[in-house]
Each structure stands twice: as C-alpha cells, then as structure tokens.
C-alpha positions in Angstrom: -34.1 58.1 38.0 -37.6 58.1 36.0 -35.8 59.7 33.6 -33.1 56.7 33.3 -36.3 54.4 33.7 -38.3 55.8 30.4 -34.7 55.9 28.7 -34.5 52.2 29.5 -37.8 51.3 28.6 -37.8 53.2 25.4 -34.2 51.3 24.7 -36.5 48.1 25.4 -39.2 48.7 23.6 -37.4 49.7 20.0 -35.0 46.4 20.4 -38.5 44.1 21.0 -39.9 45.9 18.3 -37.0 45.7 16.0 -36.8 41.5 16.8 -40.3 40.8 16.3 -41.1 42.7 13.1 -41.1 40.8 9.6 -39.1 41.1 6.9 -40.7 41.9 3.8 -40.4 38.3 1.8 -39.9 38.4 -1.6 -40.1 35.3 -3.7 -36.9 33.2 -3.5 -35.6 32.5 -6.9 -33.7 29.6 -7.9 -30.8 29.3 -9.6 -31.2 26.3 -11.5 -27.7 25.3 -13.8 -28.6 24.3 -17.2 -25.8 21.9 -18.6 -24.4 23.4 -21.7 -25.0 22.1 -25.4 -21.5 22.7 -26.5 -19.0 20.3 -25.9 -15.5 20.8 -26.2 -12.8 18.3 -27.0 -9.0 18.7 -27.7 -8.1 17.0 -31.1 -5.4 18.3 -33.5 -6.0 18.9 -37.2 -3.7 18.1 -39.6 -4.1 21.4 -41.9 -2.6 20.9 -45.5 -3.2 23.8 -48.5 -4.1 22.8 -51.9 -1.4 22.4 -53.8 -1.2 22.8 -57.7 1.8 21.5 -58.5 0.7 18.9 -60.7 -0.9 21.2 -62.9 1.7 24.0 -62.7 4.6 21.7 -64.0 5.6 22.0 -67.2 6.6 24.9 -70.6 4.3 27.8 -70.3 4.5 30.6 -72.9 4.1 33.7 -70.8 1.9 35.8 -73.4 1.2 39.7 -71.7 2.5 41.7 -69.1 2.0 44.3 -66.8 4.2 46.5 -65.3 1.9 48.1 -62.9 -1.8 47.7 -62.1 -2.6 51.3 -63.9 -0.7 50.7 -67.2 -2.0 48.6 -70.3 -0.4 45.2 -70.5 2.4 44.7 -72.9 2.6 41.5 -75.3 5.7 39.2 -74.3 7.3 37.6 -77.2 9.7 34.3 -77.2 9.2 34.2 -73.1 8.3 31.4 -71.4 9.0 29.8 -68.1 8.9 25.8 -67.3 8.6 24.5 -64.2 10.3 21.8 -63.0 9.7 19.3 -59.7 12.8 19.9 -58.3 11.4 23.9 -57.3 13.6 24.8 -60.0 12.5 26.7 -63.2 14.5 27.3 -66.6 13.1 29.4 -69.7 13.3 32.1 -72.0 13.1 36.1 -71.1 12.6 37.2 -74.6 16.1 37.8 -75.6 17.9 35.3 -73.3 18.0 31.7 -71.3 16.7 32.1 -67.8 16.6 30.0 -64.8 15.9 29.8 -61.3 14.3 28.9 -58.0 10.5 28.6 -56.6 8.7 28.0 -53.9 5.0 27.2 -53.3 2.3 27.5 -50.3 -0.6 26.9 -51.4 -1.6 29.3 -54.0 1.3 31.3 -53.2 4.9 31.2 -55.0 8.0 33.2 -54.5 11.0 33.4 -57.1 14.4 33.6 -56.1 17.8 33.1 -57.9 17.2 34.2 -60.8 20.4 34.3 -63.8 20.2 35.0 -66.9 22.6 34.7 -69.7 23.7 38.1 -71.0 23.1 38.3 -75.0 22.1 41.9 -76.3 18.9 42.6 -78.3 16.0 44.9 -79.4 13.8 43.9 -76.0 16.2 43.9 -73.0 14.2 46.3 -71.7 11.2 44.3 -71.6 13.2 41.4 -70.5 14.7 43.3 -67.4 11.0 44.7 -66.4 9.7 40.8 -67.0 12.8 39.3 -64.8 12.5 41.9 -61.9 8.7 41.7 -62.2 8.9 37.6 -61.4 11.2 38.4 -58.5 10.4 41.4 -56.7 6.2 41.3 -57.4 5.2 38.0 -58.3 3.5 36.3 -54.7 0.6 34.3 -56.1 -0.9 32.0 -59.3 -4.0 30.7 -60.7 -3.3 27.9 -62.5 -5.7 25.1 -65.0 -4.8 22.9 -67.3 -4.6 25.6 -70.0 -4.2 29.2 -68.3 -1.8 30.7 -65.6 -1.4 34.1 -64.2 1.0 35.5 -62.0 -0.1 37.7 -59.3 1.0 40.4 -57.1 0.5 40.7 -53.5 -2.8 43.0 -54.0 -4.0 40.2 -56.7 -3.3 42.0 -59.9 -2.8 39.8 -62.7 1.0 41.0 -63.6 1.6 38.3 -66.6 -0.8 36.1 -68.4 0.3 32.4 -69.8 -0.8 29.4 -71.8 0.3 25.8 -71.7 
C-alpha cells in the first residue's frame, strides 16, 4: 500500500507540475493583409495587324532571285507581278502570262492558283524555279512605296522588286 501511495503521489505531483508550468512565449506575429496594387479587369481587345495592302497594290517588276538562301541571286528579266484588290494577281514569268490568287495577314502572304500560259523560250527554266518559288516558299513581304521583297519562312529575301 505505501508503495501504491508514493505511485500516486508521484502520478500527482508530475500532472500539477505539468499544469502549472509556463510555456515559453514567443512574440505573436501578425499577419497583417496588404491589399494588392494590381487590379484586374476583364475587357476584350479588338487585335487587328497592319495591313499593307495599299502600298502593295499595283505592277511590280520583280528584278533578282534566289533560289536558295546559299546560292547567289539570279537577275529576273520581263517578270513582274501586279496585285490586284480583289486577292487576285496577274503578270509576267519571263517567258509567259501568269496569274493567280493571294492572301495577306499582316506581313504575311501565301500564293495559290497559280496558271500560266504555256509558250516555249530560252528561260523556262528560270520561269518554272520563279513560279514554284512564289508558291511553295514565298510566306512573307516587306513592302514601301518603292521596294518589295518576298520572303521565306526563315526571312530570306527570295526575290527583290521595284514599283
């Protein structure tokens, strides 16, 4: 039984001793909410590329080019392109009439439907290269009142022209 009684009172002593000690207080921070300086507001934009037409219009005599980026450009002769409002183009390849369809976005203009008549010369070959080139290559311009140049996808200049 004194053995029970000192279990007990050592039972006792360690939950009093336990209640009554203090905790170690640290200071209390705050958390404090700063209001943010960015506000947000849902409002659509109307986007809308630059479009050249205007200055793209009209006869350009296609002067050089070049078949690929590594090769030296080639002078074009009698080969010209004018373009036309309607998306439609007409011209010259060198040896015969050519015509067709574009499309622009922007800076970016894709040739399709091309014909051509079929009249034999000394430059067919040129022509084929320069018709193939504007349909298969051709994805971008730079265009000014005077200058344009016809680009490929990686922005090589593949034919020069002047107004």
């Amino acid at each position: 039984m004194k053995k029970s009684l000192l279990i007990l009172s050592v039972v006792l002593f360690l939950l009093e001793a336990c209640s009554t000690q203090k905790k170690a207080t640290t200071p209390k921070q705050e958390t404090t909410f700063v209001k943010d300086s960015i506000e947000f507001y849902e409002t659509d934009f109307e986007v809308r590329q630059k479009n050249y037409l205007n200055l793209l219009l009209g006869k350009w005599m296609m002067q050089s080019m070049k078949r690929q980026s590594a090769m030296a450009e080639e002078e074009l002769k009698n080969t010209s392109i004018t373009f036309r409002a309607d998306s439609t183009f007409v011209g010259e390849g060198g040896c015969n009439h050519i015509s067709g369809r574009y499309i622009l976005k922007g800076t970016s203009i894709k040739f399709s439907n091309i014909i051509s008549t079929k009249m034999a010369c000394d430059n067919l070959d040129a022509e084929t290269a320069f018709l193939k080139l504007l349909q298969e290559t051709v994805s971008a311009y730079s265009v000014t009142a005077t200058d344009l140049l016809l680009r490929d996808g990686s922005s090589n200049i593949i034919f020069k022209g002047k107004k």
